[in-house]
ZAMARGU-4260 file (C-alpha; in steps of 0.2 Angstrom, whole numbers, plus 5000, padded with zeros to 4 digits):
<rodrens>
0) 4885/4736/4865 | 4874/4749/4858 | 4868/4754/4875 | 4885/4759/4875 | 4891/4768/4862
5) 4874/4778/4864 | 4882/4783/4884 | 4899/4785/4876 | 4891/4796/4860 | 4880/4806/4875
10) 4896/4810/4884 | 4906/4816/4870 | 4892/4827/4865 | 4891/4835/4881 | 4909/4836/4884
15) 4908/4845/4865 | 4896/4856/4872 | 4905/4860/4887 | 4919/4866/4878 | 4905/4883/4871
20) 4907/4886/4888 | 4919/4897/4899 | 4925/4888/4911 | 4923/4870/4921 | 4913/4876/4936
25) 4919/4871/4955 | 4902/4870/4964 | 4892/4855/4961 | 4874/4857/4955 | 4860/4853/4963
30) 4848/4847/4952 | 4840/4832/4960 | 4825/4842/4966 | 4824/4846/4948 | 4824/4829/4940
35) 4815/4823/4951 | 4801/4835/4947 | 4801/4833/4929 | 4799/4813/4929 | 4783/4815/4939
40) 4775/4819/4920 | 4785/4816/4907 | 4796/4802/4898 | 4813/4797/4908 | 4827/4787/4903
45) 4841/4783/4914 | 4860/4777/4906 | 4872/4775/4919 | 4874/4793/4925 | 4868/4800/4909
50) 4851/4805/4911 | 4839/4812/4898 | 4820/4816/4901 | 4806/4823/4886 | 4786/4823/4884
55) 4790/4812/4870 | 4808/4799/4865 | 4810/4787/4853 | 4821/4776/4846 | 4825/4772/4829
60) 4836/4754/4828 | 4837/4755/4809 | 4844/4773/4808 | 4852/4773/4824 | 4843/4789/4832
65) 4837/4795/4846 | 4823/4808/4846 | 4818/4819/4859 | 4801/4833/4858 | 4797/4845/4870
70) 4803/4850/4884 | 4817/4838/4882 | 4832/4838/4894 | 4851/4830/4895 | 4858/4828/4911
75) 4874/4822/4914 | 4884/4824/4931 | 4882/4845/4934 | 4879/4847/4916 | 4860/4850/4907
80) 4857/4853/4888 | 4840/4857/4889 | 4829/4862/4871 | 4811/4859/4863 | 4816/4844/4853
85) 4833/4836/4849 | 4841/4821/4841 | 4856/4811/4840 | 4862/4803/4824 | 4873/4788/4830
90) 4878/4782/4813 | 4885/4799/4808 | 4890/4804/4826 | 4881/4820/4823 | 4867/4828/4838
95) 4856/4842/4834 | 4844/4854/4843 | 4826/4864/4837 | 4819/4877/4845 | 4826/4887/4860
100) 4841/4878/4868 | 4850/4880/4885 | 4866/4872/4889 | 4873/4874/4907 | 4891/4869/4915
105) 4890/4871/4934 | 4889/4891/4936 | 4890/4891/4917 | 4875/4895/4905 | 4876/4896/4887
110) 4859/4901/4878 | 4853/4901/4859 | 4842/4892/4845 | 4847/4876/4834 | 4860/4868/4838
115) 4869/4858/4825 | 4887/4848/4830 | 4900/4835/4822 | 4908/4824/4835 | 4922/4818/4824
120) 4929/4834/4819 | 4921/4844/4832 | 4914/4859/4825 | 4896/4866/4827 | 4886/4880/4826
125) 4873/4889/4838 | 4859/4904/4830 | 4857/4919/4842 | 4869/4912/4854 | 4871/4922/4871
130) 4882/4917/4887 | 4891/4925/4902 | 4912/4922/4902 | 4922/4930/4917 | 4911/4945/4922
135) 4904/4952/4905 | 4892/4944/4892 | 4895/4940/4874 | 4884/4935/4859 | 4879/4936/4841
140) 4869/4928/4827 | 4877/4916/4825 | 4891/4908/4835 | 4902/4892/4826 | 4916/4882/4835
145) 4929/4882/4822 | 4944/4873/4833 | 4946/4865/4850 | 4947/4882/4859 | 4942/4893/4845
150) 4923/4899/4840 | 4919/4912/4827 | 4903/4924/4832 | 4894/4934/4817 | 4887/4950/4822
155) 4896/4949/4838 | 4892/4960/4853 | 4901/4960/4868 | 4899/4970/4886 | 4902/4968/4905
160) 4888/4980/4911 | 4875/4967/4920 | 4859/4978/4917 | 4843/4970/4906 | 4848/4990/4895
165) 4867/4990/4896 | 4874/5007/4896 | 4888/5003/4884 | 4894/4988/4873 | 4906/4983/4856
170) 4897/4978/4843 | 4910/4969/4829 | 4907/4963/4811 | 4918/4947/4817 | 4921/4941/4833
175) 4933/4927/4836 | 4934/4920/4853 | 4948/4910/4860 | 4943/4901/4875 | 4951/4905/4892
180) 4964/4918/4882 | 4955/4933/4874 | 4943/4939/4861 | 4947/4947/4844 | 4933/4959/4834
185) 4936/4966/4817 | 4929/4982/4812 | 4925/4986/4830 | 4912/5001/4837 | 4909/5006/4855
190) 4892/5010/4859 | 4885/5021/4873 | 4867/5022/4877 | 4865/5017/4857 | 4876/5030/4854
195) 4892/5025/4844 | 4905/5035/4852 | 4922/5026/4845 | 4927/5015/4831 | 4941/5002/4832
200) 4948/4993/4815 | 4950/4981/4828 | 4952/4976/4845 | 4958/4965/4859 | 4952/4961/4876
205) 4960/4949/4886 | 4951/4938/4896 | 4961/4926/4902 | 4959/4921/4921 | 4976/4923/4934
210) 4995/4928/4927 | 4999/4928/4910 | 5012/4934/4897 | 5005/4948/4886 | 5006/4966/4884
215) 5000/4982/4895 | 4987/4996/4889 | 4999/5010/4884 | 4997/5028/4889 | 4994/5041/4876
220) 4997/5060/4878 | 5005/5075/4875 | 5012/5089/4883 | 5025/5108/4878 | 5042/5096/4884
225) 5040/5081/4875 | 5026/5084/4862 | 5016/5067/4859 | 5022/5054/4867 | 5017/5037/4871
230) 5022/5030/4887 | 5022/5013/4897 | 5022/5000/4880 | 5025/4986/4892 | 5027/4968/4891
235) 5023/4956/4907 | 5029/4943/4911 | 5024/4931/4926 | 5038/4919/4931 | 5028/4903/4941
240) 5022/4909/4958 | 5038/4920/4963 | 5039/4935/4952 | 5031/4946/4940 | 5043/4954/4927
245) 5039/4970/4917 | 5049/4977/4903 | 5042/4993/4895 | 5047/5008/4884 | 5041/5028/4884
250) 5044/5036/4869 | 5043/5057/4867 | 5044/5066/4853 | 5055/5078/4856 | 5068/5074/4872
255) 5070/5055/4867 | 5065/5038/4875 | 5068/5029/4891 | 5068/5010/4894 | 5062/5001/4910
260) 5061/4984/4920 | 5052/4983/4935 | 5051/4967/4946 | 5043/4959/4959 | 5047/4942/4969
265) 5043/4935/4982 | 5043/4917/4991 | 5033/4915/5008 | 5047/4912/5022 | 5062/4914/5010
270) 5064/4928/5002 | 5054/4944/4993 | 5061/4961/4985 | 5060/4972/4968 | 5069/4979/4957
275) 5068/4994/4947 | 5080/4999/4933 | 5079/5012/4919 | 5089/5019/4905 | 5086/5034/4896
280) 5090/5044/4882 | 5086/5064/4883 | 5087/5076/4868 | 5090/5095/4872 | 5090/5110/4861
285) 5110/5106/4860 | 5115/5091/4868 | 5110/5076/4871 | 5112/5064/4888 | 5111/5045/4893
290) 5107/5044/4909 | 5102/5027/4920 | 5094/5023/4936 | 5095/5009/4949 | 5083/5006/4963
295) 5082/4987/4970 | 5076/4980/4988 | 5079/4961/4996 | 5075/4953/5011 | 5081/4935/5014
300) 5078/4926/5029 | 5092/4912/5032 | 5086/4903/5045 | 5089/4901/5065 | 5081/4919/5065
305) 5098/4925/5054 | 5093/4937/5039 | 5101/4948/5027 | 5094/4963/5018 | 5098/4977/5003
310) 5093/4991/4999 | 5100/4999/4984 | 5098/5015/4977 | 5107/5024/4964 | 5105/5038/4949
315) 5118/5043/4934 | 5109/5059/4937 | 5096/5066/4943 | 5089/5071/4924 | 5081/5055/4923
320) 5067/5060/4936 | 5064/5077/4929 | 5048/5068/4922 | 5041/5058/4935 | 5028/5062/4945
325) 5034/5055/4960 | 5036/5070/4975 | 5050/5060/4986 | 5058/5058/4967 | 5058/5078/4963
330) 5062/5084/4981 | 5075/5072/4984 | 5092/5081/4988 | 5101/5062/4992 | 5101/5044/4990
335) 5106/5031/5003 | 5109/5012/4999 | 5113/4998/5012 | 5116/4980/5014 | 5116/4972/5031
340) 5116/4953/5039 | 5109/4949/5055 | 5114/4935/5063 | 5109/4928/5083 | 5121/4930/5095
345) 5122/4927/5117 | 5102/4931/5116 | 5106/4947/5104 | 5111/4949/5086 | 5127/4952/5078
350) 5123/4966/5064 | 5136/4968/5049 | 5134/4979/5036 | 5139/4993/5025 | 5129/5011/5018
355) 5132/5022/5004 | 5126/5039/5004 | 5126/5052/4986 | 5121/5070/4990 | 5112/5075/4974
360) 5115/5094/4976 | 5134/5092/4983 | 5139/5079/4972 | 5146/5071/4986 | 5147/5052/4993
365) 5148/5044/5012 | 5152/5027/5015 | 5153/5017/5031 | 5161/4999/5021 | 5160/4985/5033
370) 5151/4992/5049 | 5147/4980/5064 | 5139/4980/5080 | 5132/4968/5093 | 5123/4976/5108
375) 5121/4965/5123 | 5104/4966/5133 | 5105/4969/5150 | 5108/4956/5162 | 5107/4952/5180
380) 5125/4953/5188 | 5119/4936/5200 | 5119/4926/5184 | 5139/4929/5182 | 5141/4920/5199
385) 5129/4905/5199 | 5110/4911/5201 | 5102/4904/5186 | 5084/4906/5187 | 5080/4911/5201
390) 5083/4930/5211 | 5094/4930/5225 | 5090/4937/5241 | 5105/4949/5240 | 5109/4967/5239
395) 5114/4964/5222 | 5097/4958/5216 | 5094/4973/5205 | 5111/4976/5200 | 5113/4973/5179
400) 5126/4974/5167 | 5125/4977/5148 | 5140/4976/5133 | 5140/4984/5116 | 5154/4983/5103
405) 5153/4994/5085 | 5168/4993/5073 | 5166/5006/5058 | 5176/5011/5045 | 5167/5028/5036
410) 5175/5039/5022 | 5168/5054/5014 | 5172/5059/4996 | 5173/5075/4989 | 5183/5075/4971
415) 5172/5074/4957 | 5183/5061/4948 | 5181/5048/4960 | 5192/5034/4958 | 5187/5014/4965
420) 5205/5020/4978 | 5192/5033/4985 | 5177/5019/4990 | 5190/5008/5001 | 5206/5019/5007
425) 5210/5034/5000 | 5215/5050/5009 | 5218/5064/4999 | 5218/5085/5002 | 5227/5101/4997
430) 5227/5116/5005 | 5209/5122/4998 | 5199/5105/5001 | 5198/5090/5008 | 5195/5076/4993
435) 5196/5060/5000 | 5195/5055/5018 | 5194/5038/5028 | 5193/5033/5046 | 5191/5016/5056
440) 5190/5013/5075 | 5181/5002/5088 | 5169/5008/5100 | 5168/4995/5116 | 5155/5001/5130
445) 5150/4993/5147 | 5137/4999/5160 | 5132/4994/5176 | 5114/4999/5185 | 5108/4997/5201
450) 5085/5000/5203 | 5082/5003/5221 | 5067/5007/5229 | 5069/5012/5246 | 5053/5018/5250
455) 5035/5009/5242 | 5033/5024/5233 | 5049/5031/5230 | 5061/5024/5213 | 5079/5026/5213
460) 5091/5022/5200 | 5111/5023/5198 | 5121/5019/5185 | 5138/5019/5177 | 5145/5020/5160
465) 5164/5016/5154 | 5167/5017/5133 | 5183/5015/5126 | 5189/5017/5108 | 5201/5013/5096
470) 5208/5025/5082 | 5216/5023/5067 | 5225/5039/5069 | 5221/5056/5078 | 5222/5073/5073
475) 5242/5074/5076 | 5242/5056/5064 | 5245/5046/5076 | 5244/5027/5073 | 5230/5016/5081
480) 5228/5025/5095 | 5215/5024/5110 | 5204/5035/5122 | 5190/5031/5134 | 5176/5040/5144
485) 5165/5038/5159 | 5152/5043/5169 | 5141/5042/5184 | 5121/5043/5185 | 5105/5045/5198
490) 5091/5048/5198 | 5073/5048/5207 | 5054/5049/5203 | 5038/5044/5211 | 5018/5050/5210
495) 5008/5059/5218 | 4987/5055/5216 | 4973/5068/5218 | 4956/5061/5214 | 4939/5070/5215
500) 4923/5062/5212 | 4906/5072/5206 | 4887/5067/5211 | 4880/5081/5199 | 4881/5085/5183
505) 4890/5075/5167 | 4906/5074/5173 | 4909/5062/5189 | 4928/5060/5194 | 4945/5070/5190
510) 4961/5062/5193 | 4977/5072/5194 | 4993/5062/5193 | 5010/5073/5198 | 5027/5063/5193
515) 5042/5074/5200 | 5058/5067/5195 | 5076/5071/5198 | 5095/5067/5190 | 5111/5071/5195
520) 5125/5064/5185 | 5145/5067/5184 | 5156/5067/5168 | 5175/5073/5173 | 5186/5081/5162
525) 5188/5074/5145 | 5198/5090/5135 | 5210/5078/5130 | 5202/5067/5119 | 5199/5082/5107
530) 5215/5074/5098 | 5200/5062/5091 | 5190/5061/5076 | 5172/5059/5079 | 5164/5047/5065
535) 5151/5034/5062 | 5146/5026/5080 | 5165/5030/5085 | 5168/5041/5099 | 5173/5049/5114
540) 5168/5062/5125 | 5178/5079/5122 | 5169/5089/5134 | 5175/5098/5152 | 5169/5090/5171
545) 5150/5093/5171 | 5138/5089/5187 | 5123/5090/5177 | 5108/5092/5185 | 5087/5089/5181
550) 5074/5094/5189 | 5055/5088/5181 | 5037/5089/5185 | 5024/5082/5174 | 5007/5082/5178
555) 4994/5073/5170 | 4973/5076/5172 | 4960/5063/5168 | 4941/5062/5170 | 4927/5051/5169
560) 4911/5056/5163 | 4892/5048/5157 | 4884/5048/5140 | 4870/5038/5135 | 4868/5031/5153
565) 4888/5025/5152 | 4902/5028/5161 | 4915/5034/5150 | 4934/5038/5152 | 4946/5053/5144
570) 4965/5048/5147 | 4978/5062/5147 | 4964/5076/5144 | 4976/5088/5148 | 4995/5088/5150
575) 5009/5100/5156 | 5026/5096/5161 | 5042/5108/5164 | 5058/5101/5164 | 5073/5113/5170
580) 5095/5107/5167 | 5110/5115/5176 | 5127/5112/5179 | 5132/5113/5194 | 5150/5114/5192
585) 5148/5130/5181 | 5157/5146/5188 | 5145/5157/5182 | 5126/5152/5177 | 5123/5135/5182
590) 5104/5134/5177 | 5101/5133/5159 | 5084/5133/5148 | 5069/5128/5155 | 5058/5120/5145
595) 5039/5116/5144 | 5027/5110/5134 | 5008/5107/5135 | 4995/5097/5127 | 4975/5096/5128
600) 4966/5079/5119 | 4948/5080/5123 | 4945/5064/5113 | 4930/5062/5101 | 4917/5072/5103
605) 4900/5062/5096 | 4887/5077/5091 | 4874/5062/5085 | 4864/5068/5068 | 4863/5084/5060
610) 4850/5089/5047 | 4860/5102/5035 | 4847/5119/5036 | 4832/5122/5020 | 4839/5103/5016
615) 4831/5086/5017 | 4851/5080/5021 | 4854/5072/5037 | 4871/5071/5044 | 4874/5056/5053
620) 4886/5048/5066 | 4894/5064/5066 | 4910/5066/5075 | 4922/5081/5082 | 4939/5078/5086
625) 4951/5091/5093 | 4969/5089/5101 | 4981/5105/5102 | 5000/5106/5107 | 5014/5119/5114
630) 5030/5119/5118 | 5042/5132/5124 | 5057/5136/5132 | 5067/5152/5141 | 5083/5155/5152
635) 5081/5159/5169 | 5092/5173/5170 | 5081/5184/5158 | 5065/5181/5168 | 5059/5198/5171
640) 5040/5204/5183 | 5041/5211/5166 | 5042/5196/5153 | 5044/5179/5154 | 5057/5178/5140
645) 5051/5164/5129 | 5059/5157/5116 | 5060/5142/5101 | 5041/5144/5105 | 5028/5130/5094
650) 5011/5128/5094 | 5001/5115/5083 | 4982/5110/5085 | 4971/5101/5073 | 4952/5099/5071
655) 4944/5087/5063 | 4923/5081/5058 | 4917/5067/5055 | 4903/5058/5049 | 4891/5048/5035
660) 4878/5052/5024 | 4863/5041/5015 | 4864/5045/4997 | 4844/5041/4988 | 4844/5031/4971
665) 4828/5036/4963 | 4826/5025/4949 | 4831/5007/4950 | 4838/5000/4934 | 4834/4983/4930
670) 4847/4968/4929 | 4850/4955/4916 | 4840/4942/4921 | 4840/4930/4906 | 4849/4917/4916
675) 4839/4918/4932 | 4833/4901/4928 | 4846/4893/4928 | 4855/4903/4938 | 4857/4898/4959
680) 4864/4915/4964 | 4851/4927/4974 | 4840/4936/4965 | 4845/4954/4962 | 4834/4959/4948
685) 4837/4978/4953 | 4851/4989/4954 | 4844/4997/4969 | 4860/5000/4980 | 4844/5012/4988
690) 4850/5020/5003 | 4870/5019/5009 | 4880/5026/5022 | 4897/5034/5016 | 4910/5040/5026
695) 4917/5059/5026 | 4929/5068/5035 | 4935/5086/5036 | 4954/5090/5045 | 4960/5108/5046
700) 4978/5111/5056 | 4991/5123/5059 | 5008/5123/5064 | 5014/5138/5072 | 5033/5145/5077
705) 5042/5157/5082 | 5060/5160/5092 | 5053/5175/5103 | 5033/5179/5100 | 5020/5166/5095
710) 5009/5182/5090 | 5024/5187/5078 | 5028/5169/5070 | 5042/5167/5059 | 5033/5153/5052
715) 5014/5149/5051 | 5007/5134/5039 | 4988/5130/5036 | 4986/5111/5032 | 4968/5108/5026
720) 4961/5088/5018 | 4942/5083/5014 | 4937/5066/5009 | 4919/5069/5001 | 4906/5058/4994
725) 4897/5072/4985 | 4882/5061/4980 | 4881/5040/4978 | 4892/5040/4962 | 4905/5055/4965
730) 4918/5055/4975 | 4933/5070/4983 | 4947/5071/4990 | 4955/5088/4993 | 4973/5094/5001
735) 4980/5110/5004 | 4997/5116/5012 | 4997/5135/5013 | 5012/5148/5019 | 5002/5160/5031
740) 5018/5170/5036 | 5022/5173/5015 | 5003/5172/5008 | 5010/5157/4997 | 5002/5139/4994
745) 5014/5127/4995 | 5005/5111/4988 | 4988/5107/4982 | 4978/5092/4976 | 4965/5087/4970
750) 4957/5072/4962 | 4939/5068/4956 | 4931/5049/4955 | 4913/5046/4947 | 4905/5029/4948
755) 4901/5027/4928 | 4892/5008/4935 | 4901/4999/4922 | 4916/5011/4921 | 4924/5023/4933
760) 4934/5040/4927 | 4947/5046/4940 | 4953/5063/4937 | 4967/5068/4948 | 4978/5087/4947
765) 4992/5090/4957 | 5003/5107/4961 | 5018/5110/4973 | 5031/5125/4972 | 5036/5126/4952
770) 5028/5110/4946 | 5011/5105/4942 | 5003/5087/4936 | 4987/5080/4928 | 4981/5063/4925
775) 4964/5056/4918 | 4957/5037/4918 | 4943/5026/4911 | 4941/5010/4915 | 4930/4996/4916
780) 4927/4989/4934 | 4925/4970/4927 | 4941/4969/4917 | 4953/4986/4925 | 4968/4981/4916
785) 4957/4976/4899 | 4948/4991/4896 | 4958/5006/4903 | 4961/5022/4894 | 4973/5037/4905
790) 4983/5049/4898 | 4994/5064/4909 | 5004/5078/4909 | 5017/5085/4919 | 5025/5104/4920
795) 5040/5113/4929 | 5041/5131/4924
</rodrens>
């Protein structure tokens, strides 16, 4: 009996102990080496699996205690309490420790000095504790468990860098620690390099592992608009494993407040989207507006392949993004929301759906309310009579059809007292404007094509195309009327291969690839159906009987070449290809513009290590790319011995360098290493991340046009980025967008990053046209959304 209530007494003392620690570790421990070890010279006594091992043990049967001294040791499962003497008072359920004391929990150490704890009522208190929690290190001069998750630390100190001299910690008068949730310090000072630097009358870190309820770090800051404001005072709130729900409040000074919910769901092969919804109240030197916005996104798949999407977008006004930072938010001159189903259909889909379009600038609104359309792919005319599976021997082999349907019903509104008439069928005008207008039809199309190759290296291919639509009026308001098109296709191609090999020198073999290719196509006279409205995917062709002709020649070069003793291949190193139309049923000019265009992609270019000049830096793996484009075009009747008359002409090329670079650390800094004993991790007693490679990259590109001389451009625009590690703990990234025709910069950025080791500062500036934007963060690598401190400001003059 009293073997065991002593195992029972063992086990609730440890589970006690346990409960100092952080968290119930997953890995097992392997400690059998250990134990095994220590019973080669000292005392070992063995209770089931409770296991506990001293140079010296006793037992007293009067008093009921158990005594332990030096080097004594508890084991039970992957737990250990090891200190210099202990003792267990069975009678008063009470267990003390003397001397230097070590508790461990799987991956969990807890270190101190005289341990003292109550069973019953579960309280206890340890001198000089120390321990690790999540990724930071905590401790004081005494720590007390005062409730079942709740321990009180006197001269607390807490901190999450891992070196043996910590760059910065919080020291705190009181420190109360809730297990698993967070940690509370009353009068609180932050330290760096023993400098005290700030001073908190109290503070709150959160600590708790995965999602959880609780408040966001808000975001200070002022600027000239809204004077001091305080942005983002947030609440979050998890729902299970789907979504994550976020309702927060900015408030300014001087223009007002604005509210916000944000949202994010998702469940793996259901469903996923967000929402994100804000209402705002905005104070002017004489009036003052509410304004709201709406933006939402959802995708649900239904099953059997169906699915059915939205994407909704919509703004009171577009006052409520005058302060955001977001570039597609201030540049934005319409909004577009959709919803759509998709649903299988004769091995295609059926697509339903509906769109709604706001210009911003116009105060206008489109709709297309339902719209649907089912697109049939192209099948083989043998299937229709019989051949399943298989291809007949026939003529009619390569002959296909294809069928696509549309039905749309579109209206565009232009009165600024829109009424809910207006959105579904409303058609309203005077004799200055058009205010409401709405149309419907249905577009039905069928094709046929014939591939042919009469020659092994010729291809051939004819087809034909017959649309027919219906109206729900024309032009002269006719009801539900009808029109139809048609028209005839050919056309040819094939290549021609040039291939010359090279015994001497770098290069051994150029390919030369010529594709000409050839169409001729009829459409007759279709003057008629001008009487239709075009809108939407709903149609017909207006136009006069055409015989359009194409004429094209591409030409392609490729090459082989060796490097490093390897053969290696550049596809499409340079390309040109011309392209000429004509009519020829035109009376007058048949030939229109030819147009040509021309590209040169050398690839990448590997220049191997470069050592920077009166440096000792060496510039590795470093890497030159270069691609270039042009495009022109000019009528044939203008081509002079004179001039070539070329127009719409567009040139663009980009360069880009590549490369790494080994940054030195020239002192090593020592890691905390008080757990190393205990500890199964690798040994990293140094910080000394000594040599690393880090990427960099340089790109520079121009866009160049004009509509007659490339060497007069009507516009010319310099686009330069860099991605610099400047040494091992600072980081750059740089943009620039600059006008060369009007000496103007368009757009500039740039943002700053410096590894602090515990901490990391990211300053970041912004400018494009008339607006301009700052923002500054600290925070701590271990716990980003704990310790984070950012502030901004934003400007349009």
């Amino acid at each position: 009996m009293k073997k065991t209530r002593i195992l029972l007494l063992y086990i609730l003392l440890l589970a006690s102990f346990q409960m100092l620690l952080w968290a119930q570790a997953s890995e097992e421990s392997a400690m059998a080496a250990e134990k095994a070890a220590l019973a080669d010279s000292i005392n070992v006594a063995v209770m089931d699996s409770l296991i506990y091992v001293a140079d010296s043990l006793a037992y007293n049967h009067v008093d009921e205690r158990i005594y332990l001294w030096h080097n004594s040791s508890v084991f039970y499962e992957d737990s250990q309490i090891s200190a210099d003497s202990m003792y267990i008072d069975l009678k008063k359920e009470q267990a003390f420790t003397y001397g230097p004391t070590t508790m461990k929990d799987g991956d969990q150490i807890l270190l101190g000095r005289d341990v003292a704890y109550d069973v019953r009522s579960q309280t206890g208190y340890m001198w000089d504790g120390l321990s690790r929690i999540e990724k930071s290190y905590y401790g004081g001069a005494e720590v007390r468990k005062v409730g079942t998750k709740v321990y009180d630390v006197d001269s607390g100190r807490f901190t999450t860098c891992d070196l043996a001299d910590p760059d910065f910690w919080f020291t705190a008068g009181k420190l109360r620690i809730y297990q698993g949730d967070k940690l509370v310090g009353k009068p609180v000072v932050a330290w760096v390099n023993n400098l005290p630097v700030f001073y908190f009358p109290f503070l709150v870190v959160p600590i708790r592992r995965g999602r959880h309820p609780g408040f966001l770090i808000p975001e200070p800051g002022y600027n000239n608009v809204d004077g001091k404001f305080l942005r983002e005072i947030a609440w979050y709130y998890p729902y299970k494993d789907y979504a994550d729900f976020i309702l927060s409040m900015d408030l300014m000074e001087k223009t007002g407040w604005k509210a916000k919910l944000n949202t994010t769901y998702t469940k793996r092969y259901l469903y996923d989207g967000f929402l994100r919804a804000a209402y705002q109240k905005q104070r002017r030197a004489t009036t003052t507006s509410y304004d709201w916005s709406l933006r939402a996104r959802h995708h649900h798949d239904l099953g059997e392949r169906a699915a059915f999407d939205a994407d909704l977008d919509f703004i009171s006004n577009k006052r409520i993004w005058e302060s955001s930072g977001s570039l597609d938010e201030n540049l934005a001159e319409r909004l577009s929301s959709s919803m759509s189903y998709r649903q299988p259909l004769l091995g295609s889909y059926l697509n339903v759906g509906a769109t709604y379009t706001q210009d911003l600038v116009n105060d206008q609104v489109a709709i297309s309310l339902p719209s649907a359309g089912f697109s049939m792919p192209s099948r083989p005319v043998y299937e229709l009579f019989g051949f399943k599976g298989r291809t007949p021997p026939a003529w009619f082999a390569n002959l296909s059809y294809s069928y696509s349907v549309r039905l749309d019903h579109t209206g565009q509104i232009n009165d600024e007292n829109k009424s809910w008439r207006d959105y579904f069928w409303s058609n309203r005008s005077d004799s200055t404007q058009v205010y409401s207008e709405h149309h419907a039809g249905i577009r039905h199309n069928l094709g046929l094509n014939y591939s042919l190759k009469p020659l092994s290296w010729l291809n051939t291919n004819h087809s034909f195309s017959y649309g027919e639509a219906w109206f729900d009026r024309d032009r002269d308001d006719k009801k539900w009327v009808r029109g139809n098109d048609y028209s005839f296709n050919t056309s040819a191609n094939f290549n021609l291969y040039g291939i010359r090999n090279f015994s001497r020198g770098k290069i051994t073999s150029i390919r030369h690839i010529v594709t000409p290719s050839a169409s001729l196509g009829y459409r007759p006279d279709f003057e008629e159906n001008r009487r239709f409205y075009s809108f939407g995917g709903i149609a017909v062709a207006q136009n006069k009987a055409s015989l359009p002709l194409s004429l094209g020649l591409e030409q392609k070069w490729q090459l082989k070449y060796k490097s490093g003793g390897e053969e290696k291949r550049i596809n499409d190193i340079f390309g040109f290809s011309s392209r000429a139309s004509a009519d020829l049923k035109s009376k007058e000019k048949k030939f229109q513009h030819l147009a040509h265009s021309l590209a040169f992609r050398p690839g990448d270019v590997k220049l191997g290590s470069i050592k920077i000049p009166g440096t000792k830096t060496v510039l590795r793996n470093v890497g030159l790319t270069y691609d270039a484009q042009m495009s022109f075009n000019h009528n044939p009747y203008e081509i002079t011995w004179q001039s070539l008359a070329l127009k719409n002409q567009y040139f663009t090329h980009k360069i880009m360098i590549t490369g790494s670079a080994a940054y030195k650390t020239w002192f090593t800094r020592p890691k905390n290493r008080m757990f190393s004993q205990m500890d199964d991790s690798r040994d990293d007693s140094f910080d000394s991340r000594d040599s690393s490679g880090e990427g960099w990259k340089l790109s520079l590109s121009q866009d160049i046009s004009a509509s007659k001389n490339l060497f007069k451009p009507e516009n010319s625009n310099l686009h330069f980025d860099a991605s610099l590690k400047v040494s091992k703990n600072w980081q750059m990234t740089y943009s620039n967008y600059y006008d060369l025709k009007k000496s103007k910069q368009l757009s500039q950025s740039i943002s700053l990053s410096r590894d602090l080791h515990c901490w990391k500062l990211e300053l970041s500036y912004s400018r494009r046209n008339e607006f301009w934007e700052y923002r500054l963060v600290l925070f701590n690598m271990a716990l980003p959304d704990a310790l984070r401190f950012q502030t901004r400001d934003s400007k349009r003059y």
